[in-house]
VOFIRO-31648 format. One record per residue (C-alpha): residue number from 1; y, z, x. Coordinates in Angstrom, 1 decimal. Each point is the difference from the previous one (the first is absolute). Layout:
# VOFIRO-31648
<atom><k>NUM</k><c2>Y</c2><c3>Z</c3><c1>X</c1></atom>
...
//
This chain:
# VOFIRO-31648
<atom><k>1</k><c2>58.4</c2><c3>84.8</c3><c1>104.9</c1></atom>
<atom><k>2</k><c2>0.6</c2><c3>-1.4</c3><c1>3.6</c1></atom>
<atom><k>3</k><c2>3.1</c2><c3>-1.4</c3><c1>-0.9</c1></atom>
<atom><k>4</k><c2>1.1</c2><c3>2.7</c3><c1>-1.4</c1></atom>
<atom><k>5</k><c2>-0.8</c2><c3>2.6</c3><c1>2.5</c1></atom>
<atom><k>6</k><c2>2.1</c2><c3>-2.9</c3><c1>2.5</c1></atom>
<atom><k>7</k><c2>3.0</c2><c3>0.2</c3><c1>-2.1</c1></atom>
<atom><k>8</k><c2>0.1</c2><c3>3.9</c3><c1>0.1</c1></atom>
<atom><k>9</k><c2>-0.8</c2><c3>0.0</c3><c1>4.2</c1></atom>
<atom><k>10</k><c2>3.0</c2><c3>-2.6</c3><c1>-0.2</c1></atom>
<atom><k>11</k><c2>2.6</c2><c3>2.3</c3><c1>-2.3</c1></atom>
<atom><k>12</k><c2>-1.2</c2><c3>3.0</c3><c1>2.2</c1></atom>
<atom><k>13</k><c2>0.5</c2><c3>-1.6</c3><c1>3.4</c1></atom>
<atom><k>14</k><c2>3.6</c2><c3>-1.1</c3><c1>-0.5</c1></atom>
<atom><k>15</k><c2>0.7</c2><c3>3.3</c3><c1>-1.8</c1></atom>
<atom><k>16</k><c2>-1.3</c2><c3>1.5</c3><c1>3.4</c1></atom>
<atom><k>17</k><c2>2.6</c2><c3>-2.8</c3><c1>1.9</c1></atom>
<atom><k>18</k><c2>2.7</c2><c3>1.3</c3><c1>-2.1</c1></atom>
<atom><k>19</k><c2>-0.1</c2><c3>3.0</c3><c1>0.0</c1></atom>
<atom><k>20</k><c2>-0.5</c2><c3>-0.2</c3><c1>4.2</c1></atom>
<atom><k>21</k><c2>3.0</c2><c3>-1.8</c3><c1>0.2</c1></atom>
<atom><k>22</k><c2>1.9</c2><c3>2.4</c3><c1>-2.6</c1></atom>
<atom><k>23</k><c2>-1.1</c2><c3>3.1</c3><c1>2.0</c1></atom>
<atom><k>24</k><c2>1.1</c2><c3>-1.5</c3><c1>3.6</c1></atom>
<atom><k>25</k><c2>3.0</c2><c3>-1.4</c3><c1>-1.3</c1></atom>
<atom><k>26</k><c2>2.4</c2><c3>3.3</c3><c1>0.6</c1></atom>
<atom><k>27</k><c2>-0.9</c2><c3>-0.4</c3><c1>3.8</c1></atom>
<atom><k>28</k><c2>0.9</c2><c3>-3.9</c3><c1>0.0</c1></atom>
<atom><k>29</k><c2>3.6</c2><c3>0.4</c3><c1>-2.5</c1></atom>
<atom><k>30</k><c2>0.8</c2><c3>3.3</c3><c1>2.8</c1></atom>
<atom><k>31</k><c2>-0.9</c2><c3>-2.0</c3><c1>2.9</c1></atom>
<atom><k>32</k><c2>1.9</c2><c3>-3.0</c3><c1>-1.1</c1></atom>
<atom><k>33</k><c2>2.9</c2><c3>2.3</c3><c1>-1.1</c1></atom>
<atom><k>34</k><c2>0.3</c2><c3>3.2</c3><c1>1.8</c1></atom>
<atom><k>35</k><c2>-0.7</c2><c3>1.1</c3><c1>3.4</c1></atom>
<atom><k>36</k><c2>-2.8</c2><c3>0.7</c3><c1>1.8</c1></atom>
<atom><k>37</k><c2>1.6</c2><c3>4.1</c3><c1>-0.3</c1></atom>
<atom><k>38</k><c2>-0.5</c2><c3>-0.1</c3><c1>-4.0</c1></atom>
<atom><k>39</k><c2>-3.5</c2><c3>-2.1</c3><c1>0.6</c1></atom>
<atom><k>40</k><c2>-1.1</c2><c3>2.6</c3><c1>2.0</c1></atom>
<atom><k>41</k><c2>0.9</c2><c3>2.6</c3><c1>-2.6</c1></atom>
<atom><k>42</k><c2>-1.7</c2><c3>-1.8</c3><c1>-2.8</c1></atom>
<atom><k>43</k><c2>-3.0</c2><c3>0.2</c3><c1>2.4</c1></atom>
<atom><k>44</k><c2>0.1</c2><c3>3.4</c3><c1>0.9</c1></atom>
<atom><k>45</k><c2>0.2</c2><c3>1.0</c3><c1>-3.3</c1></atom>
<atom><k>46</k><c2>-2.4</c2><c3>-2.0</c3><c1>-1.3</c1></atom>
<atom><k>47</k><c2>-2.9</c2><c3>1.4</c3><c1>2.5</c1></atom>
<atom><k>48</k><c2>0.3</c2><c3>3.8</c3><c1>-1.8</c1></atom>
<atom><k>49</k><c2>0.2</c2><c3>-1.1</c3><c1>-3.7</c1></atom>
<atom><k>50</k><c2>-0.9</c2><c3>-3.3</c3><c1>-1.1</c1></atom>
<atom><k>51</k><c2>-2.6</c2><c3>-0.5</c3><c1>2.6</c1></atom>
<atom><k>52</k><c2>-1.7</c2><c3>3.2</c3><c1>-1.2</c1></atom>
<atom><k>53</k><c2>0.5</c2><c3>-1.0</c3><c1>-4.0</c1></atom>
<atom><k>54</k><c2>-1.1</c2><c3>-3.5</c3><c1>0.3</c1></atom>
<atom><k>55</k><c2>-3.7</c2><c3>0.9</c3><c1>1.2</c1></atom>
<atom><k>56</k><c2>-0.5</c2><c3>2.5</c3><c1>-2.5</c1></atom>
<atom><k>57</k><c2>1.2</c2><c3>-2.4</c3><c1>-3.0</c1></atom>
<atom><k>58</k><c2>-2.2</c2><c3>-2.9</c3><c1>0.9</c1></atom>
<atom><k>59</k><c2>-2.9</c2><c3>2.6</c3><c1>0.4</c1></atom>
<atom><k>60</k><c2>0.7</c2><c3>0.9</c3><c1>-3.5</c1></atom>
<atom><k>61</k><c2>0.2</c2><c3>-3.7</c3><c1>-1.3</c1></atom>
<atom><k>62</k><c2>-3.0</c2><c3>-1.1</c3><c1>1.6</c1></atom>
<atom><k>63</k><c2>-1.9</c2><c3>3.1</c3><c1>-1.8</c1></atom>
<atom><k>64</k><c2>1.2</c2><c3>-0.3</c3><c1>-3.3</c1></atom>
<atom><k>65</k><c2>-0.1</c2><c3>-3.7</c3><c1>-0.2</c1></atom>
<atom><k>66</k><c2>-4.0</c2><c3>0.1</c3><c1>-0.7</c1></atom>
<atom><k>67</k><c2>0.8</c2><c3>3.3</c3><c1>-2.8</c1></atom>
<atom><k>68</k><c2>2.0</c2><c3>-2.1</c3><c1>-1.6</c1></atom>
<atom><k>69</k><c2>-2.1</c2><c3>-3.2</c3><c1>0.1</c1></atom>
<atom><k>70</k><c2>-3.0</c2><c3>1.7</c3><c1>-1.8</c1></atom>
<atom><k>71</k><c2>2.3</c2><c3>2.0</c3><c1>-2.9</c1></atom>
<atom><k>72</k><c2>2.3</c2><c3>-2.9</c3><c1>-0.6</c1></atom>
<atom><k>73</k><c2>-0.5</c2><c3>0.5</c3><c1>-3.0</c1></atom>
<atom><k>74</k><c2>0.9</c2><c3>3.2</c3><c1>-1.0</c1></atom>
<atom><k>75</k><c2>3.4</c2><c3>0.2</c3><c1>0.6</c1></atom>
<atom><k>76</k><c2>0.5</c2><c3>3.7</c3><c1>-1.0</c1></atom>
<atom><k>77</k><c2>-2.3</c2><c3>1.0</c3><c1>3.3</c1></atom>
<atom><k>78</k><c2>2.1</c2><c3>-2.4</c3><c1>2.1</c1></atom>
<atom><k>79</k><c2>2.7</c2><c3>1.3</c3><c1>-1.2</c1></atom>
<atom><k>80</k><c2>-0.7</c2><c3>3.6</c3><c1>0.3</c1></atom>
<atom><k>81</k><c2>-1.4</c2><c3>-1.0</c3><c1>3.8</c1></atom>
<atom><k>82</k><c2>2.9</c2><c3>-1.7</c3><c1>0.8</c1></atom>
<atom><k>83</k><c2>2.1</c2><c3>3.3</c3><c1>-1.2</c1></atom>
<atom><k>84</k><c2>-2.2</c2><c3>2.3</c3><c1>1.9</c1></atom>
<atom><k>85</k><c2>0.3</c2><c3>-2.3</c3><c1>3.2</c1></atom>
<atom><k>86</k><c2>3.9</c2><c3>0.5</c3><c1>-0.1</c1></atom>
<atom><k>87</k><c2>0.2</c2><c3>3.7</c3><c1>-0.6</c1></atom>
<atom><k>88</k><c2>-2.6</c2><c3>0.6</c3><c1>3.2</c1></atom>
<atom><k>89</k><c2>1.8</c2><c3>-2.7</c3><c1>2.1</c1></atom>
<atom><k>90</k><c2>3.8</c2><c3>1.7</c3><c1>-0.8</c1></atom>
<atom><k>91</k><c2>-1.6</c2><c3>3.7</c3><c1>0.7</c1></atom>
<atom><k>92</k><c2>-1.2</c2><c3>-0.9</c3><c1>3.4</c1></atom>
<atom><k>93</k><c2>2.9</c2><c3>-2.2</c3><c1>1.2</c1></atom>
<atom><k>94</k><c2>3.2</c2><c3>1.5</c3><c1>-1.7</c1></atom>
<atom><k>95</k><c2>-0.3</c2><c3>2.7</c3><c1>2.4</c1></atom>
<atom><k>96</k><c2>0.6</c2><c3>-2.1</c3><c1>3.0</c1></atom>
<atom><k>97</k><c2>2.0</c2><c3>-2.1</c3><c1>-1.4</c1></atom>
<atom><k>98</k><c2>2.1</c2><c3>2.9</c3><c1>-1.1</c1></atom>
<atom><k>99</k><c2>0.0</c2><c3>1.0</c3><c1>3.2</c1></atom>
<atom><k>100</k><c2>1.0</c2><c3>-2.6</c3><c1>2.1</c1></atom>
<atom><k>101</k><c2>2.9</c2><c3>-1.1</c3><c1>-2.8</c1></atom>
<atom><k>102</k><c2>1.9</c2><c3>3.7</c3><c1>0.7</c1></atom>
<atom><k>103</k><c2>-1.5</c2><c3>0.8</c3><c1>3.3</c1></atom>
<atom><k>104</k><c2>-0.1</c2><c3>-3.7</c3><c1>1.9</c1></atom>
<atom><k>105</k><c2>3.2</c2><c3>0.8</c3><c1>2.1</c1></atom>
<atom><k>106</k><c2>-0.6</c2><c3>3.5</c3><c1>0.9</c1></atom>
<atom><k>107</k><c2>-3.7</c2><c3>-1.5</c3><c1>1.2</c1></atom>
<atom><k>108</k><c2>1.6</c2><c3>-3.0</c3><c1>1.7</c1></atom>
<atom><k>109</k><c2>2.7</c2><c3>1.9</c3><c1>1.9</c1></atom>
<atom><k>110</k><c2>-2.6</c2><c3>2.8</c3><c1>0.6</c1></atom>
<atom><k>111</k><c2>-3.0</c2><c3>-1.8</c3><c1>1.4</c1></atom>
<atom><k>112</k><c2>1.8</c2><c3>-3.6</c3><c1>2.1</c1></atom>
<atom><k>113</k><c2>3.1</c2><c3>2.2</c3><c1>0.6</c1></atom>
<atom><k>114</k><c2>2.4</c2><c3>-2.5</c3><c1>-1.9</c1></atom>
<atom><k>115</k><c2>-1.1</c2><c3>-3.2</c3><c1>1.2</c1></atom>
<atom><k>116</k><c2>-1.5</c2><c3>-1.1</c3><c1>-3.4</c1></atom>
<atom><k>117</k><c2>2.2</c2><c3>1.9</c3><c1>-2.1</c1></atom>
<atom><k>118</k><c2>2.2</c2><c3>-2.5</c3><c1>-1.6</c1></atom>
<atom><k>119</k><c2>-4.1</c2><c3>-1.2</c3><c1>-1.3</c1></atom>
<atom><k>120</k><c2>0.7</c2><c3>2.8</c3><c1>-2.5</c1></atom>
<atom><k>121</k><c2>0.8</c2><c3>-1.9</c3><c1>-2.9</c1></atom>
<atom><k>122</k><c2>-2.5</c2><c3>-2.1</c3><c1>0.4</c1></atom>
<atom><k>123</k><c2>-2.9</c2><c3>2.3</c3><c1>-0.1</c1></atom>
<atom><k>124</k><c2>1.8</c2><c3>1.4</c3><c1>-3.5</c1></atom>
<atom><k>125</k><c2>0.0</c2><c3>-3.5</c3><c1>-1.6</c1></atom>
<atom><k>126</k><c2>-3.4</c2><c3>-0.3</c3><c1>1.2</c1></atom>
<atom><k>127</k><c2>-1.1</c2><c3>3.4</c3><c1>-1.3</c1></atom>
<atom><k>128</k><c2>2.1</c2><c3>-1.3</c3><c1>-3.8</c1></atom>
<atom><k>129</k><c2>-1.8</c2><c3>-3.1</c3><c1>0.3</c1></atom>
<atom><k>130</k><c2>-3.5</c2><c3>1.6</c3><c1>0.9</c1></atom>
<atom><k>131</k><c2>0.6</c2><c3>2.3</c3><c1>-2.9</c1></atom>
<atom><k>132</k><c2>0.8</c2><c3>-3.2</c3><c1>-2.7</c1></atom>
<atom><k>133</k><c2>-3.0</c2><c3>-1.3</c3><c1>1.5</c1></atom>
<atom><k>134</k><c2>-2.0</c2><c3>2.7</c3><c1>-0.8</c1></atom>
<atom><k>135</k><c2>0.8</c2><c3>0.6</c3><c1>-3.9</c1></atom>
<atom><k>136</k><c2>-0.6</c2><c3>-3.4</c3><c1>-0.3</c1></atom>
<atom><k>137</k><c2>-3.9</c2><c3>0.0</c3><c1>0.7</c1></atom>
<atom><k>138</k><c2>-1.6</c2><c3>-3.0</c3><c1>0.3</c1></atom>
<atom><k>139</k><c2>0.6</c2><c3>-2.6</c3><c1>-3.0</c1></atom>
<atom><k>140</k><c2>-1.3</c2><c3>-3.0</c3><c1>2.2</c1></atom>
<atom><k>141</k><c2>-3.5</c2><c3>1.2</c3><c1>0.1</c1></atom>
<atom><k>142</k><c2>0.1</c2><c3>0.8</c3><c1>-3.2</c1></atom>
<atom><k>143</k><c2>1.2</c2><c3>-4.1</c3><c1>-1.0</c1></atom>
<atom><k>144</k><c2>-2.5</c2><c3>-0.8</c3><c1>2.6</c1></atom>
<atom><k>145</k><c2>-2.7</c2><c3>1.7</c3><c1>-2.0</c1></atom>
<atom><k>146</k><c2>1.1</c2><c3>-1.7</c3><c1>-3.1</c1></atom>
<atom><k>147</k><c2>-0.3</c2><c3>-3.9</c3><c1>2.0</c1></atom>
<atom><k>148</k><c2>3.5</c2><c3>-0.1</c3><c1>0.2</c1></atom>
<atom><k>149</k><c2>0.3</c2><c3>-1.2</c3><c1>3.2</c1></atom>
<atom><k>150</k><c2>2.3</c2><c3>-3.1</c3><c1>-0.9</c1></atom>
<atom><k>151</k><c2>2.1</c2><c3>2.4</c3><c1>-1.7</c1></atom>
<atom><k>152</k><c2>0.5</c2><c3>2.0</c3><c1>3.2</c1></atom>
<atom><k>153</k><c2>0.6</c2><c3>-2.4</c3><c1>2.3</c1></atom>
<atom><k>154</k><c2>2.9</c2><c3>-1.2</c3><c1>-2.3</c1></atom>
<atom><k>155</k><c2>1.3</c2><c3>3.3</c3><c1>-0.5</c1></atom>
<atom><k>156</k><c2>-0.6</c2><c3>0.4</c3><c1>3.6</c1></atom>
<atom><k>157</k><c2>2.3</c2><c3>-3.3</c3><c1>0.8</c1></atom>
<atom><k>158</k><c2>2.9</c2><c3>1.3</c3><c1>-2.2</c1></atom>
<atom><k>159</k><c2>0.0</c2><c3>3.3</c3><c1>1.8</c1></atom>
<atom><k>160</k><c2>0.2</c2><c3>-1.6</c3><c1>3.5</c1></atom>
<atom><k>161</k><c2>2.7</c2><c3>-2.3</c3><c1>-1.0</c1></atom>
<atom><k>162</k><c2>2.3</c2><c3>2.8</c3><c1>-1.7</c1></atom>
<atom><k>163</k><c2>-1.1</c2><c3>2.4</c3><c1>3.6</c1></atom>
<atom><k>164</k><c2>0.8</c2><c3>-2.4</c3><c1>2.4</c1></atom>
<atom><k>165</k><c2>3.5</c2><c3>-1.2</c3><c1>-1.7</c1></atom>
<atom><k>166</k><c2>1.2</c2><c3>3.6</c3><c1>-1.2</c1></atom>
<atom><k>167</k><c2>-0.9</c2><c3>0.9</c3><c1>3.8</c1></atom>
<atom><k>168</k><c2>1.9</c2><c3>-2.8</c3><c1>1.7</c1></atom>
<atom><k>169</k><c2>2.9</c2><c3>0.9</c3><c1>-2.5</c1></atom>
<atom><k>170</k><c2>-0.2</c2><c3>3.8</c3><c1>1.0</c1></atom>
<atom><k>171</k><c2>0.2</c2><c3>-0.8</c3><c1>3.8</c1></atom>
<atom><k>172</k><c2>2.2</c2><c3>-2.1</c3><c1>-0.2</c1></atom>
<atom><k>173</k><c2>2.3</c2><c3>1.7</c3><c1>-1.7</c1></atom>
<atom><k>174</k><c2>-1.1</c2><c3>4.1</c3><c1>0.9</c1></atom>
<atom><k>175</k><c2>-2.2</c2><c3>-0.2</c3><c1>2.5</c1></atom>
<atom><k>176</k><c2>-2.7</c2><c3>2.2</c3><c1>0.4</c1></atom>
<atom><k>177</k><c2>0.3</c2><c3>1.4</c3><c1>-2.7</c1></atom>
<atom><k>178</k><c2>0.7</c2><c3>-2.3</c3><c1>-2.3</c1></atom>
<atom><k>179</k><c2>-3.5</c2><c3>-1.9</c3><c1>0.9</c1></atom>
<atom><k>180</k><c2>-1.5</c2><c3>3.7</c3><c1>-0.8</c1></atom>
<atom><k>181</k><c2>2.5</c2><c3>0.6</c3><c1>-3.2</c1></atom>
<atom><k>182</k><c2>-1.7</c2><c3>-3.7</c3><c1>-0.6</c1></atom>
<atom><k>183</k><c2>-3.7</c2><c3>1.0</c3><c1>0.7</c1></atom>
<atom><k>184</k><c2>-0.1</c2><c3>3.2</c3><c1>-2.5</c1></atom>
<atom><k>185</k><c2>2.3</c2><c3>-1.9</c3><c1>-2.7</c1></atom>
<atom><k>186</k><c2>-3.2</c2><c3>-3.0</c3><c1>-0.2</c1></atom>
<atom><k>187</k><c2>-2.6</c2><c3>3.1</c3><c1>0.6</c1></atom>
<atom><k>188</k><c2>1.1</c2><c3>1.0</c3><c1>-3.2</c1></atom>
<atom><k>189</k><c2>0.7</c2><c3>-3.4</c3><c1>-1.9</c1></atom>
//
């Protein structure tokens, strides 16, 4: 049993790596790439919508990690959880993110008086990528519940691989907004 509990500390911990280094590689590709003008919009946008979703998603993974531990096996309830976990998650945020996709200029312009306008589209990829995220749910805790953790972390790998090149690509090529056409393109994938 020891061993075993090793090997799934093991899985988890470089899933937890990965996905660090997936998450904070936007800011390394734009600093590398761009200039310190687009960084600072990435930032900026980044403070009034992923900031806020992040928190609220972890919260939900670190609560429904232990449901779905003790009903693993009925998969009906974890499904039907996992449903009803969605549905409340895209009530509460599609307004704001509804918001700051058709309002995010008029707010910009109105409250720094243009100096973080051009952030704009930014804050409406991050309110299209906040919004993939949240009809998703969270089908890592649910693996996790099932001992999948080697599974993840491979899974895990092959999304930070396809992320980090489909991001260099869209910098290169468009940049800013081809890393963000890049980061909502291998949301949904």
């Amino acid at each position: 049993d020891i061993k075993n509990i090793l090997t799934l500390g093991v899985f988890d911990f470089l899933k937890r790596v990965l996905e660090y280094v997936t998450q904070n590689s936007q800011t390394i590709i734009l600093s590398a790439f761009l200039t310190i003008e687009s960084l600072g919009f990435l930032a900026f946008a980044t403070t009034y919508t992923i900031s806020i979703w992040i928190p609220f998603r972890n919260k939900l993974k670190k609560l429904f990690f232990p449901l779905f531990s003790k009903i693993q096996d009925d998969k009906e309830r974890i499904k039907s959880n996992h449903l009803t976990t969605i549905e409340y998650t895209v009530l509460l945020f599609i307004p704001y993110v509804l918001f700051l996709f058709f309002f995010s200029d008029d707010i910009l312009f109105l409250f720094s008086e243009g100096k973080w306008y051009e952030s704009a589209i930014v804050f409406q990829f991050f309110s299209v990528l906040i919004l993939i995220q949240c009809t998703e749910g969270t089908p890592d805790v649910i693996m996790k519940s099932f001992g999948k953790f080697d599974d993840l972390f491979y899974l895990q790998i092959i999304r930070c691989v396809l992320l980090i090149a489909s991001m260099l690509y869209g910098v290169i090529y468009f940049e800013i907004e081809g890393l963000l056409y890049a980061m909502i393109i291998i949301q949904v994938i």
